[in-house]
PyMOL Python script that loads the backbone (N, CA, C, O; Angstrom):
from pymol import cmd

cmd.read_pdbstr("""\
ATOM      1  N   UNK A   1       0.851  -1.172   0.000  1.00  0.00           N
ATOM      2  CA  UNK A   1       0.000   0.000   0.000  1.00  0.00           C
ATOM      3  C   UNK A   1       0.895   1.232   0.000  1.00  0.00           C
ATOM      4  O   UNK A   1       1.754   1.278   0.880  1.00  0.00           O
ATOM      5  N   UNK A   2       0.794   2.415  -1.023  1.00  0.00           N
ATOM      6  CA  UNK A   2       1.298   3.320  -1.050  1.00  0.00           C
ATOM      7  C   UNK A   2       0.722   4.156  -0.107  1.00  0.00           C
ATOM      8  O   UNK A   2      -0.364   3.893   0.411  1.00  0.00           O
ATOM      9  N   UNK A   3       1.645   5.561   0.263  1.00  0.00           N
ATOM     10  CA  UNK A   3       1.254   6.491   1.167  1.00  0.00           C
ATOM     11  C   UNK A   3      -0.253   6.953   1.305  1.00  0.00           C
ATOM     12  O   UNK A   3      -0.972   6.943   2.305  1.00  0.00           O
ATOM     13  N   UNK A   4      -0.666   7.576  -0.665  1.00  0.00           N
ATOM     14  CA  UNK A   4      -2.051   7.993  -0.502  1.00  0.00           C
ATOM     15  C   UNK A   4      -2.717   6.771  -0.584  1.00  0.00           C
ATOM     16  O   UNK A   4      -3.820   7.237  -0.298  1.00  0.00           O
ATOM     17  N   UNK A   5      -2.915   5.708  -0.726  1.00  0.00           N
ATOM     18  CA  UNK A   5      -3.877   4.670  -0.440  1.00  0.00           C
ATOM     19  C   UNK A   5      -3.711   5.021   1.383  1.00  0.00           C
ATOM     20  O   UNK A   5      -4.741   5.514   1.843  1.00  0.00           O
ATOM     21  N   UNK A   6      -2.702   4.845   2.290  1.00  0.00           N
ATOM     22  CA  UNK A   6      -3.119   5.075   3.827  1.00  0.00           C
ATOM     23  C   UNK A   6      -4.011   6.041   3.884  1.00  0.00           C
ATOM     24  O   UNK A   6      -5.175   5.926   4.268  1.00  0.00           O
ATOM     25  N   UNK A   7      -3.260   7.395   3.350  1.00  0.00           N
ATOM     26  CA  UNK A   7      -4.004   8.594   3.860  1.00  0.00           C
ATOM     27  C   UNK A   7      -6.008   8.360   3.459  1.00  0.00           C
ATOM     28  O   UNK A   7      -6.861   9.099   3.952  1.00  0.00           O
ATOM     29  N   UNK A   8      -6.252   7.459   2.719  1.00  0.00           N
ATOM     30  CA  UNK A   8      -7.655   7.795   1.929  1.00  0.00           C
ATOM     31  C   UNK A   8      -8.080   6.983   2.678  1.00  0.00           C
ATOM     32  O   UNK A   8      -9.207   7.233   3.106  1.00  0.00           O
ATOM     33  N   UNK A   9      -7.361   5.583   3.210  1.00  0.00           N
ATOM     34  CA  UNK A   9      -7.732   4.624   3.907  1.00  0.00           C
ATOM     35  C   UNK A   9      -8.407   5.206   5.293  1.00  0.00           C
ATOM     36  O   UNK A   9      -9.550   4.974   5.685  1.00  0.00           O
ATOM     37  N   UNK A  10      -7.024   6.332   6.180  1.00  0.00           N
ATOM     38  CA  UNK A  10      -7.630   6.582   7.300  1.00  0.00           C
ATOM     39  C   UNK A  10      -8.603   7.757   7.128  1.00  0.00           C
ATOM     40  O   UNK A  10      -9.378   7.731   8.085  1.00  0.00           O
ATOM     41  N   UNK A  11      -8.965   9.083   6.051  1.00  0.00           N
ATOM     42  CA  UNK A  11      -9.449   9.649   5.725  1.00  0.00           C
ATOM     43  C   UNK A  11     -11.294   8.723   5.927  1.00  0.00           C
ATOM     44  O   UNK A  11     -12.242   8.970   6.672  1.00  0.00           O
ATOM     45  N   UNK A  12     -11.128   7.919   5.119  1.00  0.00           N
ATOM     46  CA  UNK A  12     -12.506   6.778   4.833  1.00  0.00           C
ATOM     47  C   UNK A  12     -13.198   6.744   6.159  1.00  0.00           C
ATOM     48  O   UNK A  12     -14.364   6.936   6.502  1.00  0.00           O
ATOM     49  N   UNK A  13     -12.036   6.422   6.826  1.00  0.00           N
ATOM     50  CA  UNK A  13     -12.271   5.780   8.378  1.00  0.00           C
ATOM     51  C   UNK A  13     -13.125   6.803   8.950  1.00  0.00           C
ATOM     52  O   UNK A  13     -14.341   6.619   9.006  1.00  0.00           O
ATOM     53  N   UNK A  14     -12.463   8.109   9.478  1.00  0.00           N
ATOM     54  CA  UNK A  14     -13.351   9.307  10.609  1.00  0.00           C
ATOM     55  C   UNK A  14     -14.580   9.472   9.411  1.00  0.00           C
ATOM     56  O   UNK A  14     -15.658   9.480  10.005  1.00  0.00           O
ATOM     57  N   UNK A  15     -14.801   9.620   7.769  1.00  0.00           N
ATOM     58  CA  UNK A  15     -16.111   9.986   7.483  1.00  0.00           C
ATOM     59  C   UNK A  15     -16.777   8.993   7.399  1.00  0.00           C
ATOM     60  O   UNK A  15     -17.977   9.244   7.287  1.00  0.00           O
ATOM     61  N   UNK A  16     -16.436   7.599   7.405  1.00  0.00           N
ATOM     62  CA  UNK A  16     -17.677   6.968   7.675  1.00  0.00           C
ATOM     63  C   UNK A  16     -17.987   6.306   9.174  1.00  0.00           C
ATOM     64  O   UNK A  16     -18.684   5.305   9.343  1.00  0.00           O
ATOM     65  N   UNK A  17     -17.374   7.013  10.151  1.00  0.00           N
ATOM     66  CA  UNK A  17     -17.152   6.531  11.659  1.00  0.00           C
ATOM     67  C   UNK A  17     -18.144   7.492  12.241  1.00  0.00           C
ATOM     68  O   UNK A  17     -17.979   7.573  13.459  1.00  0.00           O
ATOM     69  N   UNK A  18     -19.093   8.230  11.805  1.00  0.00           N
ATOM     70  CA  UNK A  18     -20.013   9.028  12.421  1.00  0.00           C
ATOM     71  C   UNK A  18     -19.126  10.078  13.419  1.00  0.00           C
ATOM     72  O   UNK A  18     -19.816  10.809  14.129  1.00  0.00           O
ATOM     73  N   UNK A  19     -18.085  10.172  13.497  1.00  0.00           N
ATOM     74  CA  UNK A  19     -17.496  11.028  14.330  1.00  0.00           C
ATOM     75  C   UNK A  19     -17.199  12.081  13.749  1.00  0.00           C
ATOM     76  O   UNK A  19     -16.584  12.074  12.683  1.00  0.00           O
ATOM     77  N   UNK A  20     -17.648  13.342  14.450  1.00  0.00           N
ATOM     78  CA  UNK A  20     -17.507  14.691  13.749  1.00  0.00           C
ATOM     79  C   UNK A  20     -15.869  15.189  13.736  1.00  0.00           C
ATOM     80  O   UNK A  20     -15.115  15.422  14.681  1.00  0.00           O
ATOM     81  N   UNK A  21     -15.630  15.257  12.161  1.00  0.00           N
ATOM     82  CA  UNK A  21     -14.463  15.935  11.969  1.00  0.00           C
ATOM     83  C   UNK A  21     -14.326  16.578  10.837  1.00  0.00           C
ATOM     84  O   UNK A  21     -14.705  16.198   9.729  1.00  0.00           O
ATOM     85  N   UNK A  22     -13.540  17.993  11.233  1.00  0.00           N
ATOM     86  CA  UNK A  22     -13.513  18.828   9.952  1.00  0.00           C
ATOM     87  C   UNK A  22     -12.902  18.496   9.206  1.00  0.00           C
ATOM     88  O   UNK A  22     -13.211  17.488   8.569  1.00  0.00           O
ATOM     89  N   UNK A  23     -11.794  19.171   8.956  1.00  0.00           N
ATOM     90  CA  UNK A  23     -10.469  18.979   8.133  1.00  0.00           C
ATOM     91  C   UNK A  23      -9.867  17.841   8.516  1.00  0.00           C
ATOM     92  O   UNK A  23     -10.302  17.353   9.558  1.00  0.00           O
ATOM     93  N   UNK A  24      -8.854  17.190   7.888  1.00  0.00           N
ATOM     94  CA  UNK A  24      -7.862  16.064   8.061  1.00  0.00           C
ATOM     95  C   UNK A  24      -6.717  16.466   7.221  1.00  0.00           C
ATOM     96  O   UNK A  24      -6.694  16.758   6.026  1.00  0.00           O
ATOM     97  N   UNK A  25      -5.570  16.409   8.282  1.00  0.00           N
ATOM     98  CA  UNK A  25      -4.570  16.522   7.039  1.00  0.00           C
ATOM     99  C   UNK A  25      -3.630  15.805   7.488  1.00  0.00           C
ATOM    100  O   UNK A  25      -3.500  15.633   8.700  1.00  0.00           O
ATOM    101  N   UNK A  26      -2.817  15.267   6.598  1.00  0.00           N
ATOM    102  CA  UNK A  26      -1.539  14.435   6.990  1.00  0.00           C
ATOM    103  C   UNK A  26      -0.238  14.898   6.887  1.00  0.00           C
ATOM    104  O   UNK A  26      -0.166  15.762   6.013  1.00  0.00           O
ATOM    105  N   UNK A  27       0.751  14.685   7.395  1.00  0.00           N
ATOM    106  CA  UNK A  27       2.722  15.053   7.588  1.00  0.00           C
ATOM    107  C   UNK A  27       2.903  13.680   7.553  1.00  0.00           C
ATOM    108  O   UNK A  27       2.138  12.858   8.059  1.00  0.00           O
ATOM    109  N   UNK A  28       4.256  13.368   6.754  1.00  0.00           N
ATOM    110  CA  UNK A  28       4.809  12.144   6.397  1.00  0.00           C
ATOM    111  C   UNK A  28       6.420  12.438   7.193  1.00  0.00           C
ATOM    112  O   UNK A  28       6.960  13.521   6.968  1.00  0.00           O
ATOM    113  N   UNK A  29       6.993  11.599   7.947  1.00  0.00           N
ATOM    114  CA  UNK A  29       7.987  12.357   8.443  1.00  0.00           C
ATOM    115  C   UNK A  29       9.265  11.080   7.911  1.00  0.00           C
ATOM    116  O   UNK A  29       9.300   9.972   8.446  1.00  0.00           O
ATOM    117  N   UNK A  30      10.138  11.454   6.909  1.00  0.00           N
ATOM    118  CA  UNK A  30      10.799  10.497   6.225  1.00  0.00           C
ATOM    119  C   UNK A  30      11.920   9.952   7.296  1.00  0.00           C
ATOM    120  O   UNK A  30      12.482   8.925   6.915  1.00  0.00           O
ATOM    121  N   UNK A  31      12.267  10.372   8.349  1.00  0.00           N
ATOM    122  CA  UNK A  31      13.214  10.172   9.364  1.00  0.00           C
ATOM    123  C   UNK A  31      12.512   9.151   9.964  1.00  0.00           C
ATOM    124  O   UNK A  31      13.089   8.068  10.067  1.00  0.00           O
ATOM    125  N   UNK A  32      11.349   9.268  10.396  1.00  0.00           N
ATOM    126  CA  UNK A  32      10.914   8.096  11.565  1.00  0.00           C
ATOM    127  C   UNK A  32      10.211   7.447  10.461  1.00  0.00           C
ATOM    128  O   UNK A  32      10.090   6.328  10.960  1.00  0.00           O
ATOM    129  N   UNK A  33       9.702   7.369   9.391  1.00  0.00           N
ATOM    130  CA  UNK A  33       8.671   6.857   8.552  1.00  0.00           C
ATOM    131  C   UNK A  33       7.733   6.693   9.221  1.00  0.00           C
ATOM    132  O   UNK A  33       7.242   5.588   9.450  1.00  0.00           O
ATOM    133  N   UNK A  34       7.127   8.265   9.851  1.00  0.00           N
ATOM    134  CA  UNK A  34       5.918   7.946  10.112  1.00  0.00           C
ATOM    135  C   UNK A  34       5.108   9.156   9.754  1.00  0.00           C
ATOM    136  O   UNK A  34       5.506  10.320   9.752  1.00  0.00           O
ATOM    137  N   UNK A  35       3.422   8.530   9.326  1.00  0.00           N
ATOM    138  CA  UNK A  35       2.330   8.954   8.926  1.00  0.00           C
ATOM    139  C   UNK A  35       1.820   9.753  10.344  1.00  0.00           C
ATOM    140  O   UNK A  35       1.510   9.068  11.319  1.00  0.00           O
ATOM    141  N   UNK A  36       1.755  11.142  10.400  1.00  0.00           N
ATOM    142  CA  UNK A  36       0.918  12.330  11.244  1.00  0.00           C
ATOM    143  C   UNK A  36      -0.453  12.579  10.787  1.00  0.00           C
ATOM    144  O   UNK A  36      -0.767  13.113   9.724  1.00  0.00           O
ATOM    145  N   UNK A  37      -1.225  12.143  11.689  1.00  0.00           N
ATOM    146  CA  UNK A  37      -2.524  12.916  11.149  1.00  0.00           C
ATOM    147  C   UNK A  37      -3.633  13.478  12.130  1.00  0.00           C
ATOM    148  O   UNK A  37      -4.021  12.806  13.086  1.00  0.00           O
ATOM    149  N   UNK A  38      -4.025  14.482  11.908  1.00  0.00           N
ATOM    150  CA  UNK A  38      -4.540  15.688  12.254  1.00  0.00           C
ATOM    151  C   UNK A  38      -5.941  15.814  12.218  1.00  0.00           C
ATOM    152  O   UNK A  38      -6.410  15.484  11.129  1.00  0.00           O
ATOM    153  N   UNK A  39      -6.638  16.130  12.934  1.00  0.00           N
ATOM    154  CA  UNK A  39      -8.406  16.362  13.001  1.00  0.00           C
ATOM    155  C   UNK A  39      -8.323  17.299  13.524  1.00  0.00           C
ATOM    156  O   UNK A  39      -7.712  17.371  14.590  1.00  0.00           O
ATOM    157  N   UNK A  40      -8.994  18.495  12.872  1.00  0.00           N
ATOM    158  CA  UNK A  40      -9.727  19.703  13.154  1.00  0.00           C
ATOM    159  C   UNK A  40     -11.303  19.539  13.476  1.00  0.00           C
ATOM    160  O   UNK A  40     -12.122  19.447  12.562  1.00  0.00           O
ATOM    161  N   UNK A  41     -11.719  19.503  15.019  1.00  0.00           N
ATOM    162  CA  UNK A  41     -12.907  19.115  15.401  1.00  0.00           C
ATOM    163  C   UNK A  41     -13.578  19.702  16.212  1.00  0.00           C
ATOM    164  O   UNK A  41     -13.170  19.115  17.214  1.00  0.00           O
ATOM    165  N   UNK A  42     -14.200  20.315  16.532  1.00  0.00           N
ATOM    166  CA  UNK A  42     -15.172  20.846  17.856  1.00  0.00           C
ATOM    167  C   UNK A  42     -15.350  19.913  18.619  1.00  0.00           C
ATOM    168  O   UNK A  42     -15.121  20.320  19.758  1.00  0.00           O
ATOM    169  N   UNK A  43     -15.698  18.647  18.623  1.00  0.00           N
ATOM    170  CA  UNK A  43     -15.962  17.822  19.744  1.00  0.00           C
ATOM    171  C   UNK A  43     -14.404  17.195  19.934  1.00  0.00           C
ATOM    172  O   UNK A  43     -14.430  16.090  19.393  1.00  0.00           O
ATOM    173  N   UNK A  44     -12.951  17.474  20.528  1.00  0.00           N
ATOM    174  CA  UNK A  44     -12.063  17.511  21.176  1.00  0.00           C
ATOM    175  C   UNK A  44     -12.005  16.441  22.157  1.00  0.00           C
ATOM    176  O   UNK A  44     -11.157  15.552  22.235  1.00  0.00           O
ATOM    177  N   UNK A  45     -13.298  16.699  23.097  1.00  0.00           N
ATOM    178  CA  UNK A  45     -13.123  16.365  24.598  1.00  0.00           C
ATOM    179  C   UNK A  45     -13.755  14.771  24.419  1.00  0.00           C
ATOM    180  O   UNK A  45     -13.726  14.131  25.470  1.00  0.00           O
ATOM    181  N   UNK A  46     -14.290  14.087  23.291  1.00  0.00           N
ATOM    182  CA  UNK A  46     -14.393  12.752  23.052  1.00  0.00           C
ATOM    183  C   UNK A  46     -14.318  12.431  22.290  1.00  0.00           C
ATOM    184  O   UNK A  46     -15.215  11.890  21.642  1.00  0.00           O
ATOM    185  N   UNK A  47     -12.814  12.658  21.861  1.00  0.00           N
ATOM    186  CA  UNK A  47     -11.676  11.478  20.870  1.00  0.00           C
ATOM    187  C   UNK A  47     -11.066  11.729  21.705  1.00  0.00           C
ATOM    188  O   UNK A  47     -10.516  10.635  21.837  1.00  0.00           O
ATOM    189  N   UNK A  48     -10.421  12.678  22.910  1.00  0.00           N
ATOM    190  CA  UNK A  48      -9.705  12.189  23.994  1.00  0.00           C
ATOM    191  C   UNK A  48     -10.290  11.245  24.681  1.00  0.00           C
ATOM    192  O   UNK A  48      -9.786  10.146  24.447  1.00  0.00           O
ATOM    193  N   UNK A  49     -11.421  11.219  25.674  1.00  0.00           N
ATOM    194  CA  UNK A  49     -12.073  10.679  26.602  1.00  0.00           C
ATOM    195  C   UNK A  49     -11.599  10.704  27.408  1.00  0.00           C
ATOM    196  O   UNK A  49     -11.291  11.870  27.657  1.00  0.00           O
ATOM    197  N   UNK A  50     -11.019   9.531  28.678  1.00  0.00           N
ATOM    198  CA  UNK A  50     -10.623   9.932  29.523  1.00  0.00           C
ATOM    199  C   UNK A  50      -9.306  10.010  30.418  1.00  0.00           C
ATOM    200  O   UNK A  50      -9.374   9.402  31.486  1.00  0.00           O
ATOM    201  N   UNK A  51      -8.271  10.590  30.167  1.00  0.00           N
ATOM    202  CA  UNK A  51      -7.066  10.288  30.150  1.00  0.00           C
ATOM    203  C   UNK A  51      -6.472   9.714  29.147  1.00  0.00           C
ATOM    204  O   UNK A  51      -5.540   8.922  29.284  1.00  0.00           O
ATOM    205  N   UNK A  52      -7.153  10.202  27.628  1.00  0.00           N
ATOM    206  CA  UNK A  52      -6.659  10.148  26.722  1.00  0.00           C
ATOM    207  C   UNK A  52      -6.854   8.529  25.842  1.00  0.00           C
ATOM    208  O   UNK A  52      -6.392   7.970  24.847  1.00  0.00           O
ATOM    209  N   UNK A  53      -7.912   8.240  27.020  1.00  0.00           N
ATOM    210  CA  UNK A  53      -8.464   6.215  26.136  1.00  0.00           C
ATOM    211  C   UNK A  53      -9.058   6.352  24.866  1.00  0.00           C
ATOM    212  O   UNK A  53      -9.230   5.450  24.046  1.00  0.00           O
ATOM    213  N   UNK A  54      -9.332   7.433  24.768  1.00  0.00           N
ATOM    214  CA  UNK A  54     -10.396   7.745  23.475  1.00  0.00           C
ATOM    215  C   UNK A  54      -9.180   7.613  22.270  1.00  0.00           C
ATOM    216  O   UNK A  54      -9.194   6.766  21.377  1.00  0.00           O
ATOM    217  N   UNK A  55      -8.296   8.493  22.436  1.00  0.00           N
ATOM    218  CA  UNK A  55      -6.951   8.839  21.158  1.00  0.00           C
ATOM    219  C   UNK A  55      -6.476   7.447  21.208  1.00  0.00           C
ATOM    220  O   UNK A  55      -6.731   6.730  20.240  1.00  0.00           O
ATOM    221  N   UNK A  56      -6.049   7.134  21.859  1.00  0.00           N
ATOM    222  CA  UNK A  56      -5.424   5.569  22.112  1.00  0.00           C
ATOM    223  C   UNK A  56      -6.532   4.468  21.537  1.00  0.00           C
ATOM    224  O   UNK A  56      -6.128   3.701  20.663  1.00  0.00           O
ATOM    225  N   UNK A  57      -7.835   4.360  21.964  1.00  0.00           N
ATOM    226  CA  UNK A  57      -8.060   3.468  21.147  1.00  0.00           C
ATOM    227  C   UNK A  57      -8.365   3.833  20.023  1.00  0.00           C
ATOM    228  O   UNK A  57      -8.478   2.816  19.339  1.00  0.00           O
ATOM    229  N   UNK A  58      -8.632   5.014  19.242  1.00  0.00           N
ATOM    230  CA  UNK A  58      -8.625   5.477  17.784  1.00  0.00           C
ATOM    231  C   UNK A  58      -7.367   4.974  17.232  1.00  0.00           C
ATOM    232  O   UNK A  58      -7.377   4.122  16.344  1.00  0.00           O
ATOM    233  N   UNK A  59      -6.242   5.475  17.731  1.00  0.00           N
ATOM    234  CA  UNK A  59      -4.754   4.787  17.301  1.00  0.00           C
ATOM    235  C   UNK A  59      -4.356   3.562  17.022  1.00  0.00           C
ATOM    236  O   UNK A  59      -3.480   3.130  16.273  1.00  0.00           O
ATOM    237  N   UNK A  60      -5.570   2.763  18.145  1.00  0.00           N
ATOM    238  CA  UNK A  60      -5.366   0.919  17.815  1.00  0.00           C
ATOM    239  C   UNK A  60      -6.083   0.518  16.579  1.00  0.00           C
ATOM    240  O   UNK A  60      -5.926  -0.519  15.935  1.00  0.00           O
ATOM    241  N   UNK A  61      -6.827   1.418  16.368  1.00  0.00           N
ATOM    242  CA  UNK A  61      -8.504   0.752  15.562  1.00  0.00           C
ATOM    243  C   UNK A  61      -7.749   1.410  14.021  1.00  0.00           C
ATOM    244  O   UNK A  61      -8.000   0.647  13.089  1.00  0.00           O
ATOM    245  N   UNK A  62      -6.992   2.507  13.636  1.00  0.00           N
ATOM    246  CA  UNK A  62      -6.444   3.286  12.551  1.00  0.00           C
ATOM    247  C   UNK A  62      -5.257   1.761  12.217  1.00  0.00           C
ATOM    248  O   UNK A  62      -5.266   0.997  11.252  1.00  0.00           O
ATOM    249  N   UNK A  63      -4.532   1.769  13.186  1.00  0.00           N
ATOM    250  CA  UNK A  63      -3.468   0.926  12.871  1.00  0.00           C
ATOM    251  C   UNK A  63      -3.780  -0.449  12.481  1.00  0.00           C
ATOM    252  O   UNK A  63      -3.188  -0.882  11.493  1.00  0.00           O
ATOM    253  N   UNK A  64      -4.385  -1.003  12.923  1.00  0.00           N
ATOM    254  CA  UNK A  64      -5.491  -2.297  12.824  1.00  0.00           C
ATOM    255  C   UNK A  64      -5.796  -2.514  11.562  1.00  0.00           C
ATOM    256  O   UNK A  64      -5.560  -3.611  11.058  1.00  0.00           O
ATOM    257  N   UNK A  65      -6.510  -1.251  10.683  1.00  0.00           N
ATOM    258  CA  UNK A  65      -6.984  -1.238   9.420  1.00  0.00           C
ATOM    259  C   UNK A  65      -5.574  -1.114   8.305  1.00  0.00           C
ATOM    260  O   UNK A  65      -5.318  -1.990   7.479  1.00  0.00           O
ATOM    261  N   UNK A  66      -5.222  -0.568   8.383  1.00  0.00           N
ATOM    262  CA  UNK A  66      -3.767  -0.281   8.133  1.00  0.00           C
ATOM    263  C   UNK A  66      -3.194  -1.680   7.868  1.00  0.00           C
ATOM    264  O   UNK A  66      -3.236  -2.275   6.791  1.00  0.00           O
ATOM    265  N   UNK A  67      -2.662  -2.107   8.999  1.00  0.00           N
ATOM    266  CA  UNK A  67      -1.897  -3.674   9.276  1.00  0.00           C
ATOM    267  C   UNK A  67      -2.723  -4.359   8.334  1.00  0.00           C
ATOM    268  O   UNK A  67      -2.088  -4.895   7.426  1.00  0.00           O
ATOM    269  N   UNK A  68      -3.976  -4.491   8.299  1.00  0.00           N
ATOM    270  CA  UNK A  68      -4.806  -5.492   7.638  1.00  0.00           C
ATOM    271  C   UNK A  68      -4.353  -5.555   6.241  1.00  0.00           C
ATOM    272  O   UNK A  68      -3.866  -6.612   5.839  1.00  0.00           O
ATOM    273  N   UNK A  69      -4.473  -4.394   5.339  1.00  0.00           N
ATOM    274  CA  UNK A  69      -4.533  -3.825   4.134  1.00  0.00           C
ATOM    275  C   UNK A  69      -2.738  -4.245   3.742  1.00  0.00           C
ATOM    276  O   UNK A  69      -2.375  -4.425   2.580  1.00  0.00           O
ATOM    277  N   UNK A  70      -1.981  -4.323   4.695  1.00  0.00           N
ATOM    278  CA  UNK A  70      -0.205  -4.412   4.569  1.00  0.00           C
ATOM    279  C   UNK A  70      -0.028  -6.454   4.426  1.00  0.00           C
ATOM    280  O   UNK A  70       0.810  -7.187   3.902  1.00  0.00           O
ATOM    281  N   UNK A  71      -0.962  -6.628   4.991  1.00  0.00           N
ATOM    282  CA  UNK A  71      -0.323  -8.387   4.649  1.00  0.00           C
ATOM    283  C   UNK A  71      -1.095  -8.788   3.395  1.00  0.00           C
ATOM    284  O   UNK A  71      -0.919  -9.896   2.889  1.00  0.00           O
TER     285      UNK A  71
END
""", "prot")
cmd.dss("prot")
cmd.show_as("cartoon", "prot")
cmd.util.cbc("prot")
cmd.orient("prot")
């Protein structure tokens, strides 16, 4: 899977996840080879949740789809 197949992959993900998000944008960082990505959202305070379980399990569930699409 190339870069923009991820980015559209996780893009796919927040608009069809019912979760409100504006913008999305991604940073590719060629040093660590890693994919940054960004939500511009008004509702903030649950994709954190609580002590931050919310970002963390978004991070498992992004990577998950990801991994799948790589074997």
């Amino acid at each position: 899977m190339n870069l923009a197949d991820t980015q559209s992959k996780i893009a796919d993900f927040f608009k069809t996840s019912g979760l409100h998000t504006g913008e999305i944008s991604f940073v590719f960082d060629e040093n660590t080879n890693t994919l940054w990505c960004s939500l511009e959202t008004p509702d903030a305070r649950l994709y954190l949740g609580r002590e931050g379980e919310g970002l963390s399990a978004l991070n498992h569930i992004v990577r998950k789809i990801i991994e799948k699409d790589l074997q």
